[in-house]
C-alpha positions in Angstrom: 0.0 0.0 0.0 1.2 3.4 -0.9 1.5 5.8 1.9 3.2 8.9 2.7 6.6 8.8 4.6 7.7 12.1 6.5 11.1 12.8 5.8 11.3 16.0 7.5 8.4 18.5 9.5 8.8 21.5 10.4 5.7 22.5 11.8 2.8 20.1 13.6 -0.4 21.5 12.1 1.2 20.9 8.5 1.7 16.9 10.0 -1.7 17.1 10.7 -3.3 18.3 7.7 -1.2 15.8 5.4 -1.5 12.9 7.6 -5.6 13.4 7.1 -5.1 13.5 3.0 -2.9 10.0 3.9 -5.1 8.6 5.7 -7.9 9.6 3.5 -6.0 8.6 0.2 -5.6 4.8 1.4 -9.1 4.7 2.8 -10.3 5.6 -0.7 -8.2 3.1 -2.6 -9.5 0.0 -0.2 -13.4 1.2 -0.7 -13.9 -1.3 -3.5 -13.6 -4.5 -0.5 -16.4 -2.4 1.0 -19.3 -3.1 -1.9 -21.9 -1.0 -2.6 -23.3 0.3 1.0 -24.3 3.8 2.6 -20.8 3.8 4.4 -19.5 3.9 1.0 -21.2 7.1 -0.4 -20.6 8.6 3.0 -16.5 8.1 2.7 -16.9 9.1 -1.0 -19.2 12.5 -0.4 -17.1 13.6 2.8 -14.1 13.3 0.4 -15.7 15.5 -2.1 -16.9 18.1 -0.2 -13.3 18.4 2.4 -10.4 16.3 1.4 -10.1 17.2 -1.9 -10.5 20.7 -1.6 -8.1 20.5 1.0 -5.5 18.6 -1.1 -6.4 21.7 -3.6 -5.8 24.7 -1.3 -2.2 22.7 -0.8 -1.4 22.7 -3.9 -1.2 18.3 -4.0 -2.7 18.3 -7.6 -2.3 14.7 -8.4 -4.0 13.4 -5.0 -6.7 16.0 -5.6 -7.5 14.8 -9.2 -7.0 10.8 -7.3 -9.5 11.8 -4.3 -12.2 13.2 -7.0 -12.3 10.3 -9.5 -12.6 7.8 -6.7 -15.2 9.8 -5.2 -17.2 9.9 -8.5 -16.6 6.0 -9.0 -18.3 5.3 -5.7 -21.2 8.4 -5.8 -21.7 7.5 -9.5 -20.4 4.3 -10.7 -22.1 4.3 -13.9 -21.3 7.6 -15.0 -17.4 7.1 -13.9 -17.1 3.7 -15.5 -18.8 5.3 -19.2 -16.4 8.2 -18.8 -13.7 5.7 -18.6 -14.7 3.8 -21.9 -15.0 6.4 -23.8 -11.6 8.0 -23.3 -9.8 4.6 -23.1 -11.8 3.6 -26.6 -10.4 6.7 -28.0 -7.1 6.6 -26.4 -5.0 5.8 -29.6 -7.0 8.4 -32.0 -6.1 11.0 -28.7 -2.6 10.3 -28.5 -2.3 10.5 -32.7 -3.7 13.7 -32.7 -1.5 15.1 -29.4 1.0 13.8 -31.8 0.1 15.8 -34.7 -0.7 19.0 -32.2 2.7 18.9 -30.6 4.7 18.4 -34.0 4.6 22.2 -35.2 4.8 23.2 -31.7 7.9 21.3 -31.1 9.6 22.5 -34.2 8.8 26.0 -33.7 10.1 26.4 -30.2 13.3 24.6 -30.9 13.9 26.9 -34.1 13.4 29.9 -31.5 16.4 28.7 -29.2 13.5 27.5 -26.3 14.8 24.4 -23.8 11.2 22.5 -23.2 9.5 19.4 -22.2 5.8 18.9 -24.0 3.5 16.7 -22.8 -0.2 15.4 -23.8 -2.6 14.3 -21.2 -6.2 13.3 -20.9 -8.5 15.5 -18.4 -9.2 13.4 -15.4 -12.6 11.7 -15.2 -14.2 13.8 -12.5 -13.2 17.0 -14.3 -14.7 15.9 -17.5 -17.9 14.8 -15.4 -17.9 18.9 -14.5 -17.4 20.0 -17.8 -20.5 17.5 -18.9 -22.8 19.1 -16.4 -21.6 22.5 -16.6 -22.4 22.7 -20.3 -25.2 19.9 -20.4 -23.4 17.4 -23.3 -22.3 13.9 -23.7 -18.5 13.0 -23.5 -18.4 13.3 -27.1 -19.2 16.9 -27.3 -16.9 17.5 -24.5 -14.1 19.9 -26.8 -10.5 19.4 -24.5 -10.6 16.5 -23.4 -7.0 16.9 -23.2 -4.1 19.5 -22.3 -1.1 19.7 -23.7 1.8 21.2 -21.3 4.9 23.0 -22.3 7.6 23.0 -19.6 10.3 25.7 -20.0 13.4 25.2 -18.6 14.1 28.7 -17.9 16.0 31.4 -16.1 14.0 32.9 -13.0 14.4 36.4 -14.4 13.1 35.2 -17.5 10.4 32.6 -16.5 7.4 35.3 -17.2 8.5 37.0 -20.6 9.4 33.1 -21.6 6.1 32.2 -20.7 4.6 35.3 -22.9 7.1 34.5 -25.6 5.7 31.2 -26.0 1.9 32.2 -26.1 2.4 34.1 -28.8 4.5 31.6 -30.8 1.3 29.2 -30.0 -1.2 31.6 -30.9 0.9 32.2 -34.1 0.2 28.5 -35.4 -3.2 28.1 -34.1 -5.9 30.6 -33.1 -6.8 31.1 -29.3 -10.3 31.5 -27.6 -10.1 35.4 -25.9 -12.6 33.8 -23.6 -10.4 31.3 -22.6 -7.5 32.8 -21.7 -6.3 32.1 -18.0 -3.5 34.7 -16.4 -1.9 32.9 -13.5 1.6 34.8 -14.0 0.5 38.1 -13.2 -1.1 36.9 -10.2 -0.8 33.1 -9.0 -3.9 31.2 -7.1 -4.2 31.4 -3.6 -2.2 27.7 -3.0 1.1 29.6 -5.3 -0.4 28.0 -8.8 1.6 29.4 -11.2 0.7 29.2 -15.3 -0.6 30.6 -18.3 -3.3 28.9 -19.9 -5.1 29.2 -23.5 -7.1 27.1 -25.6 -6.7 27.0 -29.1 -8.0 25.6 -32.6 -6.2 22.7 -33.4 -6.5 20.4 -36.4 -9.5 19.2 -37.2 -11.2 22.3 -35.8 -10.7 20.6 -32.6 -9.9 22.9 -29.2 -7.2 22.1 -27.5 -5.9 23.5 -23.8 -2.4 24.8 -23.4 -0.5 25.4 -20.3 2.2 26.8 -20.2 5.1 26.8 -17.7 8.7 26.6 -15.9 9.7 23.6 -14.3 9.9 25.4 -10.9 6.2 26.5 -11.9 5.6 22.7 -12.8 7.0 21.7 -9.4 5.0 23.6 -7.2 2.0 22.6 -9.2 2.8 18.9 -9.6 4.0 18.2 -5.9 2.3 21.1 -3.7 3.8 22.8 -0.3 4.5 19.9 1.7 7.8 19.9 3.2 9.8 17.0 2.6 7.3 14.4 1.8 7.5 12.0 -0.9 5.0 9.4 -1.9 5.2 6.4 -3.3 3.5 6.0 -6.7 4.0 9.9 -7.5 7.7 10.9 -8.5 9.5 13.3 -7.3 9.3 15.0 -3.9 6.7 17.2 -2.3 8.6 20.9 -1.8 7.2 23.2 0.8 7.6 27.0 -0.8 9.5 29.0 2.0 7.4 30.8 4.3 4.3 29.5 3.3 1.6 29.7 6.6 -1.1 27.7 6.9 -4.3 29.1 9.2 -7.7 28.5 9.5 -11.6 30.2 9.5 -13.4 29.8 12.7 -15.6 27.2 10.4 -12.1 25.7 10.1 -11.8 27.0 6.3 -8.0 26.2 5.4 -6.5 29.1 4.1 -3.0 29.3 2.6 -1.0 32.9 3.2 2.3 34.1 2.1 5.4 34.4 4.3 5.1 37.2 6.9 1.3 37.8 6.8 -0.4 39.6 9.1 -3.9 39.0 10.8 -4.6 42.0 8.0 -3.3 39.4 5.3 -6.1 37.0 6.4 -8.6 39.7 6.7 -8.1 40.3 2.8 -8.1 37.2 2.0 -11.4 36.8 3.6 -12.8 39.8 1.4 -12.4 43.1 0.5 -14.5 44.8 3.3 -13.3 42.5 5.6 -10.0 43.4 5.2 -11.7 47.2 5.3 -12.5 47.5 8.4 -10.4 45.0 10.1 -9.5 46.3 13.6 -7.8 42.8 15.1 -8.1 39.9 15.7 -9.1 36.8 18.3 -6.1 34.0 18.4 -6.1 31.3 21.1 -8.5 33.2 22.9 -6.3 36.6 23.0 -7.0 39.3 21.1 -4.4 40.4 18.4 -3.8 43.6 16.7 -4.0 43.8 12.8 -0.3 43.6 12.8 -0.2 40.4 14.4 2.1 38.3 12.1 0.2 34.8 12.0 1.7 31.2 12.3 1.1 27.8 11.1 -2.3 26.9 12.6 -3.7 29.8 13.9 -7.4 29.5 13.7 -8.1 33.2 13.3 -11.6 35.2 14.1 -11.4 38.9 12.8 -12.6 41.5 14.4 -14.5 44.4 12.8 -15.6 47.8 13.3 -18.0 50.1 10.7 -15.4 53.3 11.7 -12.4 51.6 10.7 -11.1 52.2 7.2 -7.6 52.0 5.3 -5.2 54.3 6.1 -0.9 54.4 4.3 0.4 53.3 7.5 -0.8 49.2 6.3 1.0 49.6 3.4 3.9 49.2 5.8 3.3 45.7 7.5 1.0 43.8 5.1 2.5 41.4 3.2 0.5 40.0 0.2 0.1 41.4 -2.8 -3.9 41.0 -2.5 -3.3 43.2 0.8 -1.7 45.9 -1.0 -3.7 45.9 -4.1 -7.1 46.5 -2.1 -5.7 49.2 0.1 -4.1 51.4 -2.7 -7.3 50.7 -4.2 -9.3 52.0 -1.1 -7.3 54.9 -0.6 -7.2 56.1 -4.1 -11.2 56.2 -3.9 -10.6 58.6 -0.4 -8.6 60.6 -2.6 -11.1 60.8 -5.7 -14.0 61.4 -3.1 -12.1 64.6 -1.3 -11.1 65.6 -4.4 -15.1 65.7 -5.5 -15.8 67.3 -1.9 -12.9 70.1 -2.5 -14.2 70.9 -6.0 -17.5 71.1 -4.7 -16.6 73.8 -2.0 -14.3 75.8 -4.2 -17.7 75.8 -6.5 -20.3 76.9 -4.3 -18.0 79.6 -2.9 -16.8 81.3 -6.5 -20.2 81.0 -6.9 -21.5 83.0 -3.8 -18.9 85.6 -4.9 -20.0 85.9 -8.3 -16.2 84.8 -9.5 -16.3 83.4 -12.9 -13.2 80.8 -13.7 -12.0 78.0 -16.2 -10.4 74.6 -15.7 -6.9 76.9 -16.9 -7.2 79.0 -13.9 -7.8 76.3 -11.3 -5.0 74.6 -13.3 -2.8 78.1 -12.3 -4.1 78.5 -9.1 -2.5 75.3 -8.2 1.0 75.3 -9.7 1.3 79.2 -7.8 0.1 77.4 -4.7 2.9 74.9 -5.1 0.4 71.9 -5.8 1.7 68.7 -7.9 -1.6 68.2 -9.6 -4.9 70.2 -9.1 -6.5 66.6 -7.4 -3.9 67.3 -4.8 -5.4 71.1 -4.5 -9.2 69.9 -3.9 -8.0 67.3 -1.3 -6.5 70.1 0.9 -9.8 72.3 0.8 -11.5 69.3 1.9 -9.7 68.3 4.5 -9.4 71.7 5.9 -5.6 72.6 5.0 -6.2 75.1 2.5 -8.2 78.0 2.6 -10.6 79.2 -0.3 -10.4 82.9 0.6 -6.4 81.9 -0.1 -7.5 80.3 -3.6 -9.5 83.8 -4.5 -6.7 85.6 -3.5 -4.2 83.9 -5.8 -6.8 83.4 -8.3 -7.8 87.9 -8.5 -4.1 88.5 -7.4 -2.3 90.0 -10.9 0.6 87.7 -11.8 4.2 89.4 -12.3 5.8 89.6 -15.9 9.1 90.6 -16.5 8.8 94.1 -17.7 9.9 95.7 -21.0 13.4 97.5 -19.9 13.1 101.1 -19.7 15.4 103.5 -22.0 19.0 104.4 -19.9 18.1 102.5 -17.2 19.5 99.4 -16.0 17.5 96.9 -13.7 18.2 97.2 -10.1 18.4 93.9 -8.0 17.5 94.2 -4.5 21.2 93.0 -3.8 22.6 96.1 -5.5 21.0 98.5 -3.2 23.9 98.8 -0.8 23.5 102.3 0.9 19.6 101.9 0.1 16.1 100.6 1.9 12.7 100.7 2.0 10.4 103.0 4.2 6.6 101.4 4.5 3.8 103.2 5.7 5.9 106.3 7.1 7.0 104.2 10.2 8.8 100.7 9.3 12.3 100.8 8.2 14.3 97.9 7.1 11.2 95.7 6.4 11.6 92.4 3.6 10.7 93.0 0.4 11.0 92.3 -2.9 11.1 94.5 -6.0 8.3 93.3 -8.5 9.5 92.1 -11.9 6.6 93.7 -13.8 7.5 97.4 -13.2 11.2 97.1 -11.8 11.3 99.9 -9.3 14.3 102.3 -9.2 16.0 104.4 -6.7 13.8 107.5 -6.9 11.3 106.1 -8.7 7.4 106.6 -6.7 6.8 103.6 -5.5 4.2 101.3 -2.7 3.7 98.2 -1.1 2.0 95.9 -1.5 1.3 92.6 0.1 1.1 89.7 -2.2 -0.6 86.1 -0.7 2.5 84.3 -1.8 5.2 86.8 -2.0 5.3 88.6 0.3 5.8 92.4 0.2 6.5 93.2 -3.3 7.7 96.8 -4.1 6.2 98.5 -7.3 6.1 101.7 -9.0 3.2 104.5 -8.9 2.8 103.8 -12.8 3.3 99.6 -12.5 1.0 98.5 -15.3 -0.5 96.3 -12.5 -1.3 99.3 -10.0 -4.8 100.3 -11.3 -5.8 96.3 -11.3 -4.2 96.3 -8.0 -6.3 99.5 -6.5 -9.5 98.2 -7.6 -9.5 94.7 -6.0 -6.8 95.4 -3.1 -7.3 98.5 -2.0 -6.6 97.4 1.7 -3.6 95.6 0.6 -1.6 98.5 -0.8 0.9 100.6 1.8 2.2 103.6 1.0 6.4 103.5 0.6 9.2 105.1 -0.1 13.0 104.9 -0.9 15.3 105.7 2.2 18.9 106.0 3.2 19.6 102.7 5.4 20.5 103.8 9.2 
């Protein structure tokens, strides 16, 4: 009898989990002493409905696809046992036809410079039995009832592009089904299932699945996360991925997490709004913050709270990918809603004050007020950190141009004006200032003050081309000035 020897464990709840699929395996294969009895369909259902799904969210592929086919033969013998005639009657037609599938494949690749394994194999029995029932046909009108696997033998900073590469070599020979197109690069399953997958017309307008893959990919899917086990009957050994924890639901829901997750992870996992307004967690009977790094076993409750929501501050500790994702997500929608709040105040206020604008002057108010992108703008007026009489300001205020030089006169830079200040308003000496750009004062030339929102005092002349705009909207702005001798 073929059973599962542990080489090595390195953590009891994983012994616990694959000792069950052991057990459970051999029970399964010594069913047929039992006959034809309610025990049976018992063994055979409870399989079904938790083994095998357990064996799937592991990553064991092979005792997965074993658990489900002898769970069908006992449930529904005669369906299983038709199934099996009509591939096995079939069986030399199929493998021809691999045979003439794989052929062009085979050449193209090698003519590219690709290092590659290709195989052909039929769809197990239970998954054809799906495919039946999903789409309400015989066998015979099942269209892949085989897959045909290409195994690259690539670098690990090329095992993606590779992947890519050979799509499109595939898709170059024989047209793929859009519909059918599986992305599990981009973003592997839950259990670390890595592959890209695509069906295609074949010959004999026949549609065939493709997989494609790296050997390391084809590891992990083949033989799971165990660490160190090896079972007889299936080559190869069982390779635990690094890190990998293992927790469960309060229901006891087995859930597969990356190295390093959190009790935030496992929230996310869960669902989207779970992982929203996750505010800890319940552990062993102790509560747990959402930084609580989990460990092999855990059976983890969240806890929740409506007030909660994502903040930047997980981005620091979360460690999943789906984690991440879902709370940039989250807090680019804040962003887009207090931008829609900001606009909406700056609106009703030009509005009260009867101040006509375009998207170019909110575009200009902005880059004077030193803001990145307008968005950013909007955000600060709703959260409180800008002021809209501060965006009229700007907005009404006259920008500076650099003015046309005047005849026999040189520009004066405020650095040049050694033995020279500014009086303001008949009483201040030595104040700051700045000369403005669009009239450029002179020593002697009539001149006031006038206090820009994001300048400052600026210095102009009596006749700046700015000064009648200036009197009109700023009257209480503008302070009467003079040149001085410095004391």
């Amino acid at each position: 009898m073929q059973r599962f020897l542990v080489e090595q464990m390195m953590e009891d709840s994983n012994k616990v989990l694959f000792s069950i699929l052991n057990e459970r395996l051999e029970l399964l294969r010594q069913l047929d002493a039992e006959g034809d009895s309610e025990k049976r369909r018992h063994i055979a259902r409870e399989t079904q409905n938790l083994h095998a799904p357990m064996a799937h969210r592991l990553g064991l592929y092979q005792i997965k696809t074993e658990m489900e086919d002898l769970a069908l033969k006992f449930l529904d013998y005669e369906t299983y046992k038709y199934i099996a005639h009509a591939l096995n009657a079939k069986k030399a037609e199929r493998e021809a036809y691999i045979a003439s599938f794989i052929a062009p494949l085979e050449a193209k690749l090698k003519a590219e410079g690709f290092s590659f394994t290709i195989k052909g194999r039929p769809k197990s029995i239970h998954s054809i039995y799906h495919k039946m029932q999903a789409q309400h046909c015989d066998v015979d009108h099942i269209y892949d009832l085989f897959a045909i696997r290409i195994i690259l033998d690539s670098q690990p900073e090329r095992e993606k592009s590779d992947c890519w590469q050979v799509y499109s070599l595939i898709t170059d020979i024989f047209p793929p089904n859009p519909k059918r197109l599986r992305d599990w690069l981009s973003v592997p399953k839950e259990n670390g299932y890595e592959s890209l997958h695509t069906t295609v017309l074949g010959p004999e307008n026949r549609w065939v699945e493709v997989q494609i893959r790296t050997k390391r990919m084809d590891e992990v899917a083949e033989q799971g996360v165990a660490a160190h086990w090896s079972y007889k009957g299936v080559k190869g050994s069982i390779v635990q991925r690094s890190g990998d924890v293992f927790v469960f639901t309060p229901t006891g829901d087995l859930r597969r997490l990356c190295a390093n997750a959190t009790v935030l992870d496992f929230a996310y996992s869960i669902h989207s709004e779970v992982g929203a307004h996750c505010v800890g967690a319940t552990i062993r009977n102790q509560n747990v913050s959402i930084r609580h790094k989990l460990e092999n076993g855990d059976q983890v409750t969240i806890l929740t709270s409506p007030n909660q929501k994502p903040n930047a501050d997980w981005l620091t500790f979360v460690a999943s990918s789906k984690a991440k994702n879902k709370i940039r997500q989250a807090l680019k929608e804040v962003e887009y809603k207090q931008a829609a709040e900001g606009k909406e105040i700056i609106d009703r206020k030009f509005k009260n004050w009867k101040i006509n604008y375009t998207e170019g002057d909110i575009t200009k108010m902005a880059t004077r007020l030193g803001y990145k992108a307008v968005s950013d703008m909007y955000q600060s007026v709703a959260n409180g950190k800008e002021d809209v009489q501060r965006l009229r300001d700007v907005l009404l205020e006259p920008e500076e141009q650099s003015a046309t030089p005047r005849e026999h006169i040189e520009y004066v830079d405020k650095s040049e004006l050694k033995g020279l200040a500014i009086e303001v308003d008949m009483n201040v000496k030595n104040v700051d200032y700045n000369l403005s750009k669009c009239c450029n004062p002179q020593p002697g030339d009539p001149i006031f003050a006038f206090v820009s929102v994001l300048k400052g005092i600026r210095i102009h002349r009596i006749d700046c081309p700015n000064a009648a705009n200036i009197r009109e909207r700023y009257p209480y702005r503008m302070i009467p000035a003079k040149w001085a001798k410095k004391s």
